[in-house]
C-alpha positions in Angstrom: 0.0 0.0 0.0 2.7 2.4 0.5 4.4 1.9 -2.8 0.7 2.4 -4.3 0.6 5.5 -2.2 4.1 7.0 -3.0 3.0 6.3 -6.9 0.1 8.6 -6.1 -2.7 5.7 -5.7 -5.2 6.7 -2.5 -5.0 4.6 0.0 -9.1 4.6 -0.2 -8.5 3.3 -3.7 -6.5 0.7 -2.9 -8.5 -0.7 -0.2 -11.8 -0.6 -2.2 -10.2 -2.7 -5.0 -8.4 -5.1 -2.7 -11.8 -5.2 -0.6 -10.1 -3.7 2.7 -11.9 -1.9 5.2 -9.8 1.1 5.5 -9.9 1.6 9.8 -8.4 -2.4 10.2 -5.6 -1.6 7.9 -4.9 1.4 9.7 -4.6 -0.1 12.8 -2.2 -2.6 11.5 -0.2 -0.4 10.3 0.1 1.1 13.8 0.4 -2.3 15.3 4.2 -3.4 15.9 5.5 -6.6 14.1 6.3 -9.2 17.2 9.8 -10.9 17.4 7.7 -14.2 17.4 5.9 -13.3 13.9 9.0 -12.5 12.3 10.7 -15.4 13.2 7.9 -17.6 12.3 8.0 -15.5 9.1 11.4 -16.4 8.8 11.2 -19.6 9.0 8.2 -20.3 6.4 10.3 -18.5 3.8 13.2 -20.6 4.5 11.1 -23.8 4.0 9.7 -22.0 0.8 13.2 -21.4 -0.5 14.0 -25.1 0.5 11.3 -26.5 -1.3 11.5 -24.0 -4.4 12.8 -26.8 -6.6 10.7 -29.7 -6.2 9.0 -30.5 -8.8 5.6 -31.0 -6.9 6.1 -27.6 -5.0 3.6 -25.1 -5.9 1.9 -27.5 -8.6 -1.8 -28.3 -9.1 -0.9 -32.0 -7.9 0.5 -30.6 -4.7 -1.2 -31.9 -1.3 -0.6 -29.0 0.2 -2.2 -26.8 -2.2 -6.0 -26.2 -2.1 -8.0 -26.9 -5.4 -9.3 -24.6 -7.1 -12.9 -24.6 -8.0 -13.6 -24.1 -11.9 -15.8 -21.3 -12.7 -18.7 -22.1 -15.0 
């Protein structure tokens, strides 16, 4: 949102087409990061970047992927 906002996009805008409500993503803004969530953070990228080159990472066929349902 702030790279939207420093290219001139309102932050009013940006919530309305990402569906945000406005006041909650104020208050997270305002809301410090806990050493616990960036360490857990941490750690899921680092089993992301582990992963990155298996085949079955990030496919359709991946367990740990949720299906997508096909739109008619």
């Amino acid at each position: 949102m702030k790279e939207l906002a420093a290219d001139g996009i309102a932050v009013a805008v940006s919530c309305r087409v990402l569906e945000l409500s406005r006041p909650p993503y104020y208050r997270w803004l305002t809301e410090a990061v806990t050493t616990s969530e960036r360490t857990e953070a941490i750690r899921a990228n680092a089993l992301f970047d582990a992963h990155r080159d298996d085949p079955e990472f990030g496919t359709d066929s991946s367990p740990m992927r949720p299906k997508l349902l096909a739109r008619a």
